[in-house]
Phi, psi and omega in degrees: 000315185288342191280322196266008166263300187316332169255035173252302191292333159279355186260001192280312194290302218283346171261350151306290184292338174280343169277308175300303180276026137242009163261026175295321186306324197254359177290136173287177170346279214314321148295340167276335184314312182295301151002267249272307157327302142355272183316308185303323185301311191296294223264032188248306191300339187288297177299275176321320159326284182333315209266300190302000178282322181281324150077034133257165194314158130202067180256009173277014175275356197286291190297005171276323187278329169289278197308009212230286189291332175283332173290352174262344197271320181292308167327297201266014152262342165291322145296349176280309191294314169068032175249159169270332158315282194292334188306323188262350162286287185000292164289331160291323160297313150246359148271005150325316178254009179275316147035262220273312183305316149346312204263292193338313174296293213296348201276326187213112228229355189286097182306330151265087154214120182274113143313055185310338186291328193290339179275340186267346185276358188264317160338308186286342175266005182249269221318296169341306201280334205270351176297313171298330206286321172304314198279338185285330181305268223288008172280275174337292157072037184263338187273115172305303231222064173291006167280343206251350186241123168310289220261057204241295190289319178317297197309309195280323190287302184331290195289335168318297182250005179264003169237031133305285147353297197304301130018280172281346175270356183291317225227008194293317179308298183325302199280321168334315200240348148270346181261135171307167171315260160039266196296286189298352176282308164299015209232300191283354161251036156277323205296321176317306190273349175261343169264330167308338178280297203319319157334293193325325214271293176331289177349319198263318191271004186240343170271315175301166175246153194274145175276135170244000000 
């Protein structure tokens, strides 16, 4: 089960990226942002692959791949959102936290060991951005047709999966180490389907065309 979600959640991305790059042209910022994020993914999965085919560690890409992705995630909400405000946070929000992924490697430097904390506070901080974006919907109050905003869909997959996510990192060491093989297989082929919705989400948001 877990090998045939995972290769579903790839074939979703790799069709995320074949819609975005023949719709770039017409994407807006916010979207090529998504792009960019996009890449980040292909080439984290790619690297992590590599490695486990060789059957060396990589969960130490994780803290690269977090601080990579809330920095591309903060650029596209900060176009989206259009505050002067969040415009002047932004950089203090992420690198701040690119930081703390820094000092994290360096302070506990250990390669096999999966780091949940660092995953849940990069959680806590995309449900953030996307919560302004919500609260800016219903202030405004301009979108007729929120199945028609790319970044409607985007917003809904981010929460579908970091507080899916949130979840397995509360209890991931734990289950690790007390729990059958089995069991830690089926725990990661939730995590397999929460990056599948979440593609999906990309998917929707890279195909529709955005309403002005």
């Amino acid at each position: 089960m877990f090998d045939g979600i995972t290769i579903v959640s790839y074939a979703i991305l790799t069709l995320a990226v074949l819609v975005g790059s023949w719709r770039f042209r017409q994407l807006p910022t916010n979207l090529r942002y998504l792009m960019a994020l996009l890449g980040l993914e292909v080439a984290t999965e790619i690297l992590a692959n590599i490695l486990r085919f060789y059957h060396k560690p990589n969960l130490f890409i994780s803290p690269v791949f977090a601080a990579g992705e809330l920095w591309i995630l903060a650029l596209m909400y900060d176009k989206t959102l259009q505050s002067p405000r969040f415009s002047r946070l932004r950089p203090w929000l992420a690198g701040g936290f690119a930081a703390y992924c820094l000092l994290d490697s360096l302070l506990a430097p250990e390669v096999a060991r999966f780091k949940p904390a660092l995953q849940l506070v990069e959680s806590a901080l995309i449900l953030s951005l996307v919560a302004l974006y919500f609260r800016k919907l219903l202030r405004e109050l301009r979108v007729t047709q929120l199945d028609l905003e790319p970044m409607f869909w985007v917003s809904i997959g981010l929460v579908i999966n970091n507080l899916g996510k949130s979840q397995i990192y509360l209890f991931s060491n734990y289950l690790l180490t007390h729990y059958s093989k089995q069991l830690n297989l089926n725990i990661w082929a939730i995590h397999s389907l929460l990056l599948a919705v979440l593609y999906s989400c990309y998917l929707v948001a890279l195909w529709i065309r955005p309403r002005n």
